[in-house]
Biopython code that builds the backbone (N, CA, C, O; Angstrom):
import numpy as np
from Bio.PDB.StructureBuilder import StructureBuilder

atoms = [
    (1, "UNK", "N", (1.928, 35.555, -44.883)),
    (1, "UNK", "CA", (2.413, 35.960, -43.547)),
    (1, "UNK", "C", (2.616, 37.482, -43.496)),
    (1, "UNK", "O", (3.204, 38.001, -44.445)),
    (2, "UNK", "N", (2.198, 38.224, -42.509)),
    (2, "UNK", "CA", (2.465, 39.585, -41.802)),
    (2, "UNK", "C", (4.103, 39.762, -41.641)),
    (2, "UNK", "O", (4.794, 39.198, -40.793)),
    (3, "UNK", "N", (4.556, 40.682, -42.662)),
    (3, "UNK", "CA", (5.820, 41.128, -42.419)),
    (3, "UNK", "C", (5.752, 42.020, -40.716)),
    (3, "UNK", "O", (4.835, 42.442, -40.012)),
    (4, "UNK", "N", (7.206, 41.987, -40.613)),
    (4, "UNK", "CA", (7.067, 42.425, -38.523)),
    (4, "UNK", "C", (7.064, 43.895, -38.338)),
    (4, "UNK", "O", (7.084, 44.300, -37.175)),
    (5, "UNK", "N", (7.036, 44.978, -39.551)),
    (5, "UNK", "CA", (6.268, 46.197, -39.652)),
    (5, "UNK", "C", (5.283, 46.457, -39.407)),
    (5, "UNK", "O", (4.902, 47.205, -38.507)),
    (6, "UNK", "N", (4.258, 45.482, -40.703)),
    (6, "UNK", "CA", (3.334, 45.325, -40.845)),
    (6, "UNK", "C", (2.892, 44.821, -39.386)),
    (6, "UNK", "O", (2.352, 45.762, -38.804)),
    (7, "UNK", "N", (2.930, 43.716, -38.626)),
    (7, "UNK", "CA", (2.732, 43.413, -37.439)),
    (7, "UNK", "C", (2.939, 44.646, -36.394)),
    (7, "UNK", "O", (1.885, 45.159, -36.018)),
    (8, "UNK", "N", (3.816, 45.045, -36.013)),
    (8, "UNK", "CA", (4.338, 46.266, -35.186)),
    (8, "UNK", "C", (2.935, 47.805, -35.483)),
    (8, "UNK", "O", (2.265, 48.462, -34.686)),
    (9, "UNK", "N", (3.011, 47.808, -36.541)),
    (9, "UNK", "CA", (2.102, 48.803, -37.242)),
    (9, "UNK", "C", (0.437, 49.142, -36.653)),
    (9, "UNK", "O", (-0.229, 50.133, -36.351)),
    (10, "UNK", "N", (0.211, 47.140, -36.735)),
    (10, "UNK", "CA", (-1.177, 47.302, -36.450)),
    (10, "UNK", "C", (-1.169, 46.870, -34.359)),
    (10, "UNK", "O", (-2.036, 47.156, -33.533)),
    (11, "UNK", "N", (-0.141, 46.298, -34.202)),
    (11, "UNK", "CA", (-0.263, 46.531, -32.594)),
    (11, "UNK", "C", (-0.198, 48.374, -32.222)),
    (11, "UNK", "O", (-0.646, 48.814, -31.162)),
    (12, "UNK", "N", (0.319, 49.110, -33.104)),
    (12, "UNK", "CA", (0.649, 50.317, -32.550)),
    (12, "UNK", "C", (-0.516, 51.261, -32.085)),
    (12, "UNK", "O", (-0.633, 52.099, -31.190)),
    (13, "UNK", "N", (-1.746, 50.512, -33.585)),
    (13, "UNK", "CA", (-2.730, 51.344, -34.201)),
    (13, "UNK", "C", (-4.070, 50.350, -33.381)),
    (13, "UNK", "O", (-5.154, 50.932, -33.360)),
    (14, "UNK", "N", (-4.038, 48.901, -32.715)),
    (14, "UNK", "CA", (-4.442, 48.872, -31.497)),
    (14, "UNK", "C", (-4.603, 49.566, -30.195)),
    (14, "UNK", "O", (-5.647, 49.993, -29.702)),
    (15, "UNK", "N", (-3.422, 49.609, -29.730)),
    (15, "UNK", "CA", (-2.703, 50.661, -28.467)),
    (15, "UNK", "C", (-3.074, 52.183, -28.384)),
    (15, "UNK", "O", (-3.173, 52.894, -27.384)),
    (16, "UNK", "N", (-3.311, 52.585, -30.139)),
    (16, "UNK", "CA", (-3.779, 54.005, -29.897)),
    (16, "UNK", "C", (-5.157, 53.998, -29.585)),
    (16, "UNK", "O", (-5.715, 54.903, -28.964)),
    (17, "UNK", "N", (-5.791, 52.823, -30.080)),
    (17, "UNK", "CA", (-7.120, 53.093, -30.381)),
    (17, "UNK", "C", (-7.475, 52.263, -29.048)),
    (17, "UNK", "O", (-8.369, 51.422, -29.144)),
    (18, "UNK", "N", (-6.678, 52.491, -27.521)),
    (18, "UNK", "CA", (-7.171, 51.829, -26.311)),
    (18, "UNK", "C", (-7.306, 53.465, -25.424)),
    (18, "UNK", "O", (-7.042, 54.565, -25.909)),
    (19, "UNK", "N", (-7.847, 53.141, -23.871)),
    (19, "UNK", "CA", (-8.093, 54.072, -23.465)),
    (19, "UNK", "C", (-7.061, 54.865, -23.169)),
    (19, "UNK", "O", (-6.065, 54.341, -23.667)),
    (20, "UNK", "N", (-6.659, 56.267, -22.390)),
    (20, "UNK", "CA", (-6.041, 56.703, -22.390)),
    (20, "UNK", "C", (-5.401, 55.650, -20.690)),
    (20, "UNK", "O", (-6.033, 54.750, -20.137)),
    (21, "UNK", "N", (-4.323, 56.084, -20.369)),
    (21, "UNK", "CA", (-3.398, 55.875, -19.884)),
    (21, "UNK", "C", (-4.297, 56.119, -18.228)),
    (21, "UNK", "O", (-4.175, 55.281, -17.334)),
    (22, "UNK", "N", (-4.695, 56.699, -18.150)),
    (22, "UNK", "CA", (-5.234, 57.432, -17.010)),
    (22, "UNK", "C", (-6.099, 56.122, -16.859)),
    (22, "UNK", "O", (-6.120, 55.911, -15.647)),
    (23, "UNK", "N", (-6.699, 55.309, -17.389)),
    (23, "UNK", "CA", (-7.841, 54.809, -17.049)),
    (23, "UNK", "C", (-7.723, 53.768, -16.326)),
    (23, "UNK", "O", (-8.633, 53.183, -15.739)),
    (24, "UNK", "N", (-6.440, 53.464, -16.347)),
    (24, "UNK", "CA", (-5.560, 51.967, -16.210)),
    (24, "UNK", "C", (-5.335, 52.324, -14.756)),
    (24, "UNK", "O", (-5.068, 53.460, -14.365)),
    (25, "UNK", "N", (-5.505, 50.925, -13.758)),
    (25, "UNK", "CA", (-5.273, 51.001, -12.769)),
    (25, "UNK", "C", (-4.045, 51.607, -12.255)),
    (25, "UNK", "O", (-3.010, 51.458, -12.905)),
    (26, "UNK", "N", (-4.035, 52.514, -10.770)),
    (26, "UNK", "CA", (-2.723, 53.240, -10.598)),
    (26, "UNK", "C", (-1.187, 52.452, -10.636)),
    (26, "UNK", "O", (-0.044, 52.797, -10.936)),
    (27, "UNK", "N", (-1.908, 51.073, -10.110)),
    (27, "UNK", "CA", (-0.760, 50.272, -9.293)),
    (27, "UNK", "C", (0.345, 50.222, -10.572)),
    (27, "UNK", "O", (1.504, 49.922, -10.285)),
    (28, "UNK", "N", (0.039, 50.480, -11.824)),
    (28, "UNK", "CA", (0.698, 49.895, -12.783)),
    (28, "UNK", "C", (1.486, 50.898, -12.989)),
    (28, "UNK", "O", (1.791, 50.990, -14.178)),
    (29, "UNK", "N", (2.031, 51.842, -12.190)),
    (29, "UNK", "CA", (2.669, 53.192, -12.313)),
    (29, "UNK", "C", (3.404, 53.405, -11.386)),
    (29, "UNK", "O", (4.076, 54.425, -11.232)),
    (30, "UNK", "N", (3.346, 52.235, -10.495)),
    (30, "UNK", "CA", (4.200, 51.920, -9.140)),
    (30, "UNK", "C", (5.503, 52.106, -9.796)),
    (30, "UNK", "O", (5.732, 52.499, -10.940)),
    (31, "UNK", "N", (6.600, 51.626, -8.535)),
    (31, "UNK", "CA", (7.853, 50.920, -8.549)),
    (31, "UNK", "C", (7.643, 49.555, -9.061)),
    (31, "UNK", "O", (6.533, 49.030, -9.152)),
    (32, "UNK", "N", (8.995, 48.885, -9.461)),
    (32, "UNK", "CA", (8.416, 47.484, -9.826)),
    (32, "UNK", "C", (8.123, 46.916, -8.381)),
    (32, "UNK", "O", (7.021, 46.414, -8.161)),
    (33, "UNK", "N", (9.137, 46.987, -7.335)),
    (33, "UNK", "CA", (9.165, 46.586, -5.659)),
    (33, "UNK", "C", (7.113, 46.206, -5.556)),
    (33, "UNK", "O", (6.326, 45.261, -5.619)),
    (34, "UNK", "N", (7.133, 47.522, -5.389)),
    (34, "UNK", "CA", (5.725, 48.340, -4.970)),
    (34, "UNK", "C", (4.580, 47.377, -5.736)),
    (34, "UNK", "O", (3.829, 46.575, -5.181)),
    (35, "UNK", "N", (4.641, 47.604, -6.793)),
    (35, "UNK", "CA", (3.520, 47.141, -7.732)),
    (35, "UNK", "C", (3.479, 45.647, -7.949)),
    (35, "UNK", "O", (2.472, 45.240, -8.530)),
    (36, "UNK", "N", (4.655, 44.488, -7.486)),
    (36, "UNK", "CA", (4.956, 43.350, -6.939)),
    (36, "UNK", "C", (3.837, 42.854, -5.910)),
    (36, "UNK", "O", (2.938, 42.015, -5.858)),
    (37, "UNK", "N", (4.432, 43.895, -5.089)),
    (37, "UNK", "CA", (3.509, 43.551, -3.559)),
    (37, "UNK", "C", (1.700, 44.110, -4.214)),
    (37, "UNK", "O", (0.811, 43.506, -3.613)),
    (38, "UNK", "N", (1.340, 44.804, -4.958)),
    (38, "UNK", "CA", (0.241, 45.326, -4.879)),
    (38, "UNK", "C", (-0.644, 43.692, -5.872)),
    (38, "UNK", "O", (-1.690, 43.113, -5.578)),
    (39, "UNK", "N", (0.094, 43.485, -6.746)),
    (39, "UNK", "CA", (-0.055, 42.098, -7.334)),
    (39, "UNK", "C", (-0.322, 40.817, -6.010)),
    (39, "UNK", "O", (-1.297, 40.093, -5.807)),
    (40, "UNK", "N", (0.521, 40.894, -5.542)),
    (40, "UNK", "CA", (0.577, 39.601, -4.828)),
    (40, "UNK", "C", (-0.445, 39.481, -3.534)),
    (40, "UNK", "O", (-0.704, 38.624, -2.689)),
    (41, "UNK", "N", (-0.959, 41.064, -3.909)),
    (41, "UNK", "CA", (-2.268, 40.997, -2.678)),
    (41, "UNK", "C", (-3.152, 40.947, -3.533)),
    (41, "UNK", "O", (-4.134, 40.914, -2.792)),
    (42, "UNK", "N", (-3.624, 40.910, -4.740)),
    (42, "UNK", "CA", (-4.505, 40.798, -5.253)),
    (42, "UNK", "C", (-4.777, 39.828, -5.903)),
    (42, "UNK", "O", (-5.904, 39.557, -6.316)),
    (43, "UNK", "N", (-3.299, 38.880, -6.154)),
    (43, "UNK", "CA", (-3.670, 37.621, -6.075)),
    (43, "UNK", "C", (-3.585, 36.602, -5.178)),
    (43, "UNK", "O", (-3.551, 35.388, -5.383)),
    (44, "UNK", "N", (-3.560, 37.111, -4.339)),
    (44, "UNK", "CA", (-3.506, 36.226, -2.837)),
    (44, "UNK", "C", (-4.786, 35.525, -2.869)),
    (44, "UNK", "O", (-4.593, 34.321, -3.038)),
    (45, "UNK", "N", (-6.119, 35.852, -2.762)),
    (45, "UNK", "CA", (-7.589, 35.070, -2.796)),
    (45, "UNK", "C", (-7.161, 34.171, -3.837)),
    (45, "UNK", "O", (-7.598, 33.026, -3.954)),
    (46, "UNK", "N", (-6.637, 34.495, -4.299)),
    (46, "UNK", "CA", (-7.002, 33.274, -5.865)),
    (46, "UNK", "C", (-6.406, 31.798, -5.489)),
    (46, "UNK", "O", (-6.906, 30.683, -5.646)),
    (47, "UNK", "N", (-4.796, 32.321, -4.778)),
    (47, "UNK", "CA", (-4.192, 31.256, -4.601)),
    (47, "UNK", "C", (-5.088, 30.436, -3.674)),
    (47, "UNK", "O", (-5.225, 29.238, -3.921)),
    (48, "UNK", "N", (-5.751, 31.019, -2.558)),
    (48, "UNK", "CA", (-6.059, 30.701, -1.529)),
    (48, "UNK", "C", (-7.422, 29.447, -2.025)),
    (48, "UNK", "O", (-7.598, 28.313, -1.578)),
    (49, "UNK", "N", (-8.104, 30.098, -2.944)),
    (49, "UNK", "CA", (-9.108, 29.528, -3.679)),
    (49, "UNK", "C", (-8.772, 28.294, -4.122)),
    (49, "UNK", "O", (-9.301, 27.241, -3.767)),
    (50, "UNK", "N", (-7.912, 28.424, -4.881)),
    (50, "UNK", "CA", (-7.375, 27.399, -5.616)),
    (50, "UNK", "C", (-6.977, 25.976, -5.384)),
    (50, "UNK", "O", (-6.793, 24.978, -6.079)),
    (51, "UNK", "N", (-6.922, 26.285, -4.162)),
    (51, "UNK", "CA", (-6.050, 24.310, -3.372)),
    (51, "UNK", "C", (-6.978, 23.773, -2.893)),
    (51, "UNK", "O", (-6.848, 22.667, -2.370)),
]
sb = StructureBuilder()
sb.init_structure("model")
sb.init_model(0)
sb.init_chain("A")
sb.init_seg("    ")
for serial, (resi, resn, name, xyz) in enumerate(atoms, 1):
    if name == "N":
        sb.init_residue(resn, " ", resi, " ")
    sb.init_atom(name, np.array(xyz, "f"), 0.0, 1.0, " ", f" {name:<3s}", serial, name[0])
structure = sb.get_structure()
């Protein structure tokens, strides 16, 4: 078993090795309020799909 360093360590050394910050959609930089509503319109089709 992965001691939780060892675990922590290699999520860290994942995360670095992702894109930079910038690349990531804006909404995720919202308010939580804000970025709620920006979610719930974007999953609105799905629900709609779904039934």
């Amino acid at each position: 078993m992965y001691n939780t360093e060892h675990y922590i360590k290699n999520l860290r050394t994942l995360f670095d090795a992702q894109p930079r910050p910038s690349m990531l959609p804006g909404w995720l930089w919202l308010p939580p309020e804000q970025r709620e509503r920006r979610l719930r319109e974007l999953l609105q089709p799905l629900a709609n799909t779904s039934r």
